[in-house]
N, C-alpha and C positions, 0 to 999 in steps of 0.2 A: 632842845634839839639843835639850836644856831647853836651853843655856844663850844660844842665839840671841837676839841681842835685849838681850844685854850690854854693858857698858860692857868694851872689850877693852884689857889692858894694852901695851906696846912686846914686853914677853917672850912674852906670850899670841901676840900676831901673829906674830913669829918662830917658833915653835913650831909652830901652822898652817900655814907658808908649806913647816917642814922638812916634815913630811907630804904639804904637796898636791904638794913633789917626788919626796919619794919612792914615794908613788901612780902619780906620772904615768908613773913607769917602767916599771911593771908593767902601764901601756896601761887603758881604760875600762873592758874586758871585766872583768878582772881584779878590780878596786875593788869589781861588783856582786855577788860571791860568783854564781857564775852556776851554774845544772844543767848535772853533768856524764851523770848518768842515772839515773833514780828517783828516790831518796832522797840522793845525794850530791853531792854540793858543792864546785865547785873554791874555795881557800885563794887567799886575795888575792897573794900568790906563784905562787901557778901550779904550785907544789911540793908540794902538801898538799890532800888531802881534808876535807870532814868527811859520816860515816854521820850514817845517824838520821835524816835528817830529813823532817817529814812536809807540812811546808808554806813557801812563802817569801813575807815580805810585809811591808808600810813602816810607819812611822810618820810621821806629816805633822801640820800645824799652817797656820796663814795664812800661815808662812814661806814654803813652797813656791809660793804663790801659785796661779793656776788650773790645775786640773790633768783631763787626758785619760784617765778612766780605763777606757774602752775599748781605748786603746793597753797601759797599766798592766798592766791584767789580759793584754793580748797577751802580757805579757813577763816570765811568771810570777808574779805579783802576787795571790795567793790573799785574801790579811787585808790587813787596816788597822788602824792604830791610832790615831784622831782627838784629837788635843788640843783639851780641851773650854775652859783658860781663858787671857784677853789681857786682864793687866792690873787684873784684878780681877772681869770681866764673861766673859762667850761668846766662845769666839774666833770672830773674823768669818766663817770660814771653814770651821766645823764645819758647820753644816746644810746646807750646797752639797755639801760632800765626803759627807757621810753617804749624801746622797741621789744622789746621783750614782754611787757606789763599789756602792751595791746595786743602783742600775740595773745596771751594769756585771757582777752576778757578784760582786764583791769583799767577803767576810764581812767585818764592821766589830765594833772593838770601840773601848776610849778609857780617856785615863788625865789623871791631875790633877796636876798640879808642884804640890806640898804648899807652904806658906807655915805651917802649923798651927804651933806651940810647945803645944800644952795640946790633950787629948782631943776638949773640946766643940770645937775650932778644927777638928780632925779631922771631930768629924761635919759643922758645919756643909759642910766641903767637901762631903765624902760627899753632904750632900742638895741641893747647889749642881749636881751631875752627875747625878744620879740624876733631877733636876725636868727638868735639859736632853736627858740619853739617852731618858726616857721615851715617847715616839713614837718611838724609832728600831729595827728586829732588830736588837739586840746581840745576835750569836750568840760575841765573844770575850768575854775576860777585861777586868774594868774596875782601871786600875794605880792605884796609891797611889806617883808618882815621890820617893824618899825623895834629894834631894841636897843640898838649901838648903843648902850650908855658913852662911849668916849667921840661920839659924834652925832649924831639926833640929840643924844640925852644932854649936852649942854646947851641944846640949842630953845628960847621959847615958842612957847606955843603954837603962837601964829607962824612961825617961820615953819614949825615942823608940819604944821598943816599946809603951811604953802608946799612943801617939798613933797608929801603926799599926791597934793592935787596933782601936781606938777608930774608925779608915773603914775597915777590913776586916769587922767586926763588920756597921756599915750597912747596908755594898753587899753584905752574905750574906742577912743578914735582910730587904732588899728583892726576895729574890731571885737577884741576878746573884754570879755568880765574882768574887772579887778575885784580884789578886795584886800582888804586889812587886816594885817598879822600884826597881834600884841598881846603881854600879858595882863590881867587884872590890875597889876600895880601901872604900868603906864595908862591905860586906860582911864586910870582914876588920876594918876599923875601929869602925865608926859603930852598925854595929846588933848586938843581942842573935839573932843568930838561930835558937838553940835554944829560946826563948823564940816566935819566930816562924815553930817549922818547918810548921805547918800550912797555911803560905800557902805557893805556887807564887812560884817567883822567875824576873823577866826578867831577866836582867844585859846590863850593859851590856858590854863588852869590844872595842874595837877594833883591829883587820888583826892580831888574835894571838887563841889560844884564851884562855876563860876561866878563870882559875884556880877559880870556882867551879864545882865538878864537878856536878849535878844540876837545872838549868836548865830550866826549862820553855819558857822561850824563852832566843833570842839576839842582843841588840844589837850585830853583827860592824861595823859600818862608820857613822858619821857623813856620809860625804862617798863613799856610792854613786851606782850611774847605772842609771834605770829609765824606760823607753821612755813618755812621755808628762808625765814630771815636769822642771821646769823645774831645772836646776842638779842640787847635791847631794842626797842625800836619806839619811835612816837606816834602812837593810837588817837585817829582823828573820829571823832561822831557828827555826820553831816542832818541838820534840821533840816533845809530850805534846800527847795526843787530847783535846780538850775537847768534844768531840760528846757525851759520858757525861758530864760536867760541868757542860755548858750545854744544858739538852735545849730542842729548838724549842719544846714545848710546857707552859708553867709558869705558876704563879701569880708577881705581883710587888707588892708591895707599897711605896705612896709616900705620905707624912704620914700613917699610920694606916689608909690606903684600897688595899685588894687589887683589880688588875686581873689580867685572864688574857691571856697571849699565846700564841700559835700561831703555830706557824713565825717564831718570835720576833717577831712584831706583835702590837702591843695589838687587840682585837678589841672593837668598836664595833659596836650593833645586831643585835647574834649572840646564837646559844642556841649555845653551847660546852657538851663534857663535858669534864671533866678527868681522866678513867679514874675517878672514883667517882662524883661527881652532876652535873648539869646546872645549868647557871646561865644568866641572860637578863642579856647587857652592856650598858648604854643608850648613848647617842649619846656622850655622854662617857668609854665605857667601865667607868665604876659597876657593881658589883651592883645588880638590879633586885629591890627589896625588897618591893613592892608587893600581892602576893598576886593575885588572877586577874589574867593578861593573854593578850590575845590574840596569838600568835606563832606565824607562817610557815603562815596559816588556817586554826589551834587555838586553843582557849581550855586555857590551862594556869595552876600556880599555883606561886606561887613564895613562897615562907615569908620570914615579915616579921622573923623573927629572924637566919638566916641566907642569904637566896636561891636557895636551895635548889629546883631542881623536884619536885613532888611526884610519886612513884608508886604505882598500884596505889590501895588505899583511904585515902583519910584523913578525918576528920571538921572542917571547918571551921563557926564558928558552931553547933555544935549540927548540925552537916548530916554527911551521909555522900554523899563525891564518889569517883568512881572514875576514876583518870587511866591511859590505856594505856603501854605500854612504851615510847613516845615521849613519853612526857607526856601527850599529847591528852586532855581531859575525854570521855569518853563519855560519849553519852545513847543509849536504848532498849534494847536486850538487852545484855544482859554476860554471857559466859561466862569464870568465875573458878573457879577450884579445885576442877573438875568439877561445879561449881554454875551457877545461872542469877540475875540479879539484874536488875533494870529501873532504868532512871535516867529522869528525865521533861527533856522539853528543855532546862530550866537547871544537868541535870546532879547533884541529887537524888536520892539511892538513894528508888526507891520501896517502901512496905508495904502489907499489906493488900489488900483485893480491886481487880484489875488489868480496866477493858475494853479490850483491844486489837485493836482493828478486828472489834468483835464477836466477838470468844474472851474467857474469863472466865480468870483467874488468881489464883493466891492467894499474896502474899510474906508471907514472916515476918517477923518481929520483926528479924530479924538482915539482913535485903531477899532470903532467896535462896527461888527460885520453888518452893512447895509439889507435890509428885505422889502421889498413889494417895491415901488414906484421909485425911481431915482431919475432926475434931471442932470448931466453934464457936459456941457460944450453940447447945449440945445441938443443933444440926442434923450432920448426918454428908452429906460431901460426899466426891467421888470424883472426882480430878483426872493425867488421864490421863501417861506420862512425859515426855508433850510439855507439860503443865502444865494444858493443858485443860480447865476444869470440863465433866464430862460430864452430858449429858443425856439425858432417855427410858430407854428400855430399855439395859442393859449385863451383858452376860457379865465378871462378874468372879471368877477363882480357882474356876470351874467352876459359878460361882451367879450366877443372873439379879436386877438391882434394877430398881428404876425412880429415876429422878430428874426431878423438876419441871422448868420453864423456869430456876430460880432456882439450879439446880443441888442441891438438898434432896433426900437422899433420903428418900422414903415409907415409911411406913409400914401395916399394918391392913390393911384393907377400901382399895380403890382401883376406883373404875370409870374405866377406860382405853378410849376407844376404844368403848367400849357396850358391853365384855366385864367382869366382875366378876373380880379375883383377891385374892389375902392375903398382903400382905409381911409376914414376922415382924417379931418386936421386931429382929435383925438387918441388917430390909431384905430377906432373899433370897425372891424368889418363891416359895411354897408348892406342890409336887406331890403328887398320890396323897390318901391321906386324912386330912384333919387335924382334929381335935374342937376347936372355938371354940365356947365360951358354951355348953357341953352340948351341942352339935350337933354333927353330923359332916357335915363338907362333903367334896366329891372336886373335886380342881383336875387337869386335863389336863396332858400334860407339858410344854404351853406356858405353864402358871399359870392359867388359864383355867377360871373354875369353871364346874361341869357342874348341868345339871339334866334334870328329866324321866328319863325311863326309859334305867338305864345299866348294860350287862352288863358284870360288873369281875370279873375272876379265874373264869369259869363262871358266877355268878351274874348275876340281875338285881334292881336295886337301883331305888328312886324317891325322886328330888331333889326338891323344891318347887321353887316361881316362885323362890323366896329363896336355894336352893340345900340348904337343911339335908335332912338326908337321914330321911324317913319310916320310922314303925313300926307294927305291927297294920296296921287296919281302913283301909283307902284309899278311895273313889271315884274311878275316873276315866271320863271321857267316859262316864257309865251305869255301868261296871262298877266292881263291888268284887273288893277283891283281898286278901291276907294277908300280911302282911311282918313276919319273925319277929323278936325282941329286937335281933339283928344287921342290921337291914335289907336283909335274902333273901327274896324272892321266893318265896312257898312254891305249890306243888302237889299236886293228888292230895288225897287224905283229909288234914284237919286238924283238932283239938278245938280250941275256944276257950271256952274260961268254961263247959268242961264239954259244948261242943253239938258233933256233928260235920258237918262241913263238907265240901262238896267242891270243888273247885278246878279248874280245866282246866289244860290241857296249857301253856298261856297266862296261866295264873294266874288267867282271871277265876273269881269265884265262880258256882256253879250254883244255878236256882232249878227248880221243880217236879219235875217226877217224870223221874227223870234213869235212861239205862242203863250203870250200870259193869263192866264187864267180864263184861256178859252177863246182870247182876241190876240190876231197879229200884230205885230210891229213891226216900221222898218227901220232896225238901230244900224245905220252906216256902219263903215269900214272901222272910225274910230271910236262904233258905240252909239252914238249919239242917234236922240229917234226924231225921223221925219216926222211930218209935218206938212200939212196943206199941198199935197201933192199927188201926184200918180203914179204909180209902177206897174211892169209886167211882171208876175212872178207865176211860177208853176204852170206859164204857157195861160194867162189868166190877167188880166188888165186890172188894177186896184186901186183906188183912191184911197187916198188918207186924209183924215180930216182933222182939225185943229187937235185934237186930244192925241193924236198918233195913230189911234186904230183903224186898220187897215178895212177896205171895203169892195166886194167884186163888183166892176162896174164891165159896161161891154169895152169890147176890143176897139182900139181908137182907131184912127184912119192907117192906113197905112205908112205914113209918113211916121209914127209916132212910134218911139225909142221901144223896142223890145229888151227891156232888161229882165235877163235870168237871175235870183236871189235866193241864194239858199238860207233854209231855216237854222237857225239856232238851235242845239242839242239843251231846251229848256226846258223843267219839267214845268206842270199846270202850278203853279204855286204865286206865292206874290198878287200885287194888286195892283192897280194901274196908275199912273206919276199921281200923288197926292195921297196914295192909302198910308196910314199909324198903324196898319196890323204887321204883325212880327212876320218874317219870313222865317225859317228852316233851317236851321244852322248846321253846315258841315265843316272838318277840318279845311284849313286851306291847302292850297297845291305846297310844297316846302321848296322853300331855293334852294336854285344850283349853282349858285353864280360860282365862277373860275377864280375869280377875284376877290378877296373878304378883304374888308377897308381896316386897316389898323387903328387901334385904339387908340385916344391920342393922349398925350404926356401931359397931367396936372400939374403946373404948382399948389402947394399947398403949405402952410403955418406950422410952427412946432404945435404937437399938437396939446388938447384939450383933452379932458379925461374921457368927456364921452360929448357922442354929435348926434341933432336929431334924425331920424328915416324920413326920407321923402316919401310924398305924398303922391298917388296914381295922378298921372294929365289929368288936369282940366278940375282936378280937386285944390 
């Protein structure tokens, strides 16, 4: 098949003419090694098989001239094997056949009749095929034809092996499959092939088996006949699977510069994976070095060291960018590793306090969105698991805060709403009784401090305007009242500072001449009950005797003080100064004071997750 295009001697001719008759006997069929079924193969004798084989298909060159190969492929024609050089340049008829053979179905591959004597002569081939296959699916093997008797063939062994490796070496590291093109006689002659058993061999061998036994292909016939090809042609029989070989999908490498192909085409203006990263090909098929570009209406980034797409987090410029499992730059919420993270439109990891359509958020340091408890510049905030800084009132872990507009939670003294309450140093709303600044306040069990007249646990207790809770000597609306060190409500007989007192059922205190339980009294103007003395009351003269109670004695001399004393509106009830029996509990009279005392202003601590409830006076 190389030697077409020879200068042919009178013997040489002779020789071809014994062949094209003895071919002709055995009929056209015969000559094409034709399927007999499956894999086997009738023998140019019509007498002999050959197994094995997995594919049948030609070798061509401009010799052949224009060729059909829609008909081609009709008539078994699987491969090709395109001769890429005429003369020192492209043969004229490789780009027509390439493209033509693929339209057609027909897998293409291509080989170079060596001229080399010396390694570099070798690559230069090697890159003389490799610049010209480069646009094309080469899904075969790329051949190194080793025949040149007038240059291989004077050269020894070792050197022709070195010149070998030297475009086998190329065409591996660029990528594609080599192998070796030779006939039986070089084989046995011309080359080292132990030296070069890691390359696949085509041989050549015509209308007889090859004596080299392990072929990866086979050149059976010079001077076959294939249904759309002009005249003779050379019939290859392919053994060995190059599908595992030559995979569709590969990197290739040409002067330096890696391209990717699929489905053995260079891939141009594509975002290609190659089973590990992703890469962007530009119009020339390049790596796209470039760092952000916009691809397939994404914004993604491609590393200026190796092209590489980026995923997941990476930090460019000092930024923090997060690209999705397709690449895509994300902006706005990110959910990552069971975290939440914000990007701003250009893609940005965001930090710090977030407004997102009026919801507050707070990212950290590291962008991923803060929840429940955060401390900053000694303010304590509360940001729900949706990320939320919450506001107003919140039930948190069984404890009520408050929080500003600003999302801050309060502390102290807070007037809310026109109700007065006390966040501890913790923040949690105060219930029951709690003693601030010596005072003892009562807060309801909505935090709600209480005032005025308040019955807690059987007792009654008195709050001021301000809320602090009253001891001793009261006024209210007129009435005076008694409220013991605990601020209880006292009734019935009481001493104070020595004087005894009486008190109603009501608490209020009693003034004049009062009847308890059936015996008078005379409790003075400010309460307090005489004692070892005499009075006139009800037009009626009365002693009174150490215990208080009053006694009708006669009318004294004239000289002696007529005092008028009105009784007390007291019911029979109560015992006399010294009884432990209960008196009668009624509500108290409720103030009216004009004046309510203002609450006064706590300092208080950043606070403390939670603070104890005070404990009722006197506990």
């Amino acid at each position: 098949m190389r030697r077409k295009g020879k200068q042919l001697t009178a013997a040489a001719l002779s020789l071809i003419c014994f062949f094209s008759l003895c071919l002709s006997s055995y009929g056209a069929g015969n000559a094409k090694l034709s399927r007999q079924s499956g894999g086997t193969y009738r023998l140019f004798d019509g007498s002999s098989t050959i197994d094995g084989v997995l594919h049948r298909g030609v070798d061509v060159s401009h010799w052949q001239g224009d060729i059909d190969w829609d008909k081609a492929r009709a008539d078994d024609v699987d491969f090709v094997m395109l001769g890429t050089r005429y003369k020192g340049d492209t043969d004229p008829k490789f780009r027509e056949n390439a493209e033509q053979a693929v339209k057609s179905g027909v897998k293409i591959g291509a080989y170079i009749y060596s001229y080399a004597t010396t390694p570099e002569e070798a690559e230069q081939e090697a890159d003389f095929i490799l610049k010209l296959i480069k646009d094309y699916p080469i899904s075969y093997p790329i051949a190194f034809d080793a025949e040149n008797e007038k240059t291989l063939g004077s050269l020894p062994k070792a050197q022709i092996s070195a010149i070998v490796h030297a475009f086998c070496k190329k065409i591996s590291d660029a990528g594609y499959y080599p192998i070796l093109y030779a006939n039986d006689y070089w084989i046995q002659n011309k080359l080292d092939m132990p030296s070069l058993s890691q390359y696949p061999v085509w041989v050549a061998a015509y209308e007889r088996t090859p004596k080299y036994d392990r072929p990866a292909m086979w050149q059976g016939t010079e001077s076959g006949a294939v249904a759309g090809v002009q005249g003779n042609v050379d019939i290859d029989l392919q053994f060995v699977d190059f599908s595992d070989k030559i995979p569709p999908n590969s990197w290739k490498k040409f002067d330096g510069v890696w391209y990717y192909y699929e489905n053995y085409r260079m891939q141009k203006n594509a975002l290609i994976f190659d089973g590990k990263d992703s890469y962007y090909l530009q119009d020339d098929g390049t790596i796209y070095t470039g760092g952000f570009k916009e691809v397939d209406g994404s914004k993604r980034y491609f590393e200026p060291s190796s092209g590489k797409m980026r995923l997941g987090w990476r930090q460019i410029d000092g930024k923090w960018y997060h690209f999705s499992e397709s690449g895509a730059l994300q902006i706005g919420w990110i959910s990552d590793g069971g975290k939440f993270y914000y990007a701003a439109p250009d893609g940005t990891m965001q930090t710090g306090w977030l407004d997102d359509s009026g919801s507050l958020y707070y990212l950290n340091l590291d962008g991923s969105m803060q929840t429940r408890w955060l401390m900053l510049e000694g303010n304590w905030y509360f940001l729900g698991d949706d990320g939320v800084t919450e506001k107003g009132w919140q039930t948190i872990d069984n404890l009520r805060y408050y929080f500003g507009q600003d999302g801050k939670m309060l502390t102290g003294w807070q007037k809310l709403d026109g109700k007065w309450y006390y966040l501890g140093q913790g923040g949690d709303s105060k219930t029951g009784w709690q003693k601030l600044d010596n005072n003892w306040y009562y807060f309801g069990p909505d935090g709600v401090m209480q005032n005025g007249w308040q019955q807690l646990g059987g007792n009654w207790y008195y709050l001021n305007g301000s809320g602090a809770m009253k001891t001793g000597w009261i006024q209210v609306n007129g009435s005076w009242y008694y409220l013991n060190q605990d601020g209880v409500l006292q009734t019935g007989w009481q001493t104070v500072n020595g004087s005894w007192y009486y008190l109603g059922s009501d608490g209020a205190m009693r003034t004049g001449v009062t009847d308890v339980g059936g015996t008078l009294y005379s409790l003075g103007s400010s309460g307090a009950m005489q004692v070892n003395t005499e009075i006139d009351y009800a037009e009626k003269h009365w002693t009174i005797d150490g215990s208080g109670a009053m006694h009708e004695a006669a009318v004294p001399d004239s000289g002696a003080r007529n005092e008028q004393l009105t009784v007390s509106a007291g019911a029979k009830v109560g015992r006399a100064p010294g009884s432990t029996a209960p008196a009668e509990l009624k509500a108290p009279t409720a103030e009216t004071e004009s004046a309510i005392e203002q609450v006064p202003a706590l300092t208080v601590s950043a606070p403390a997750q939670k603070a104890s409830v005070g404990h009722a006076p006197g506990e």
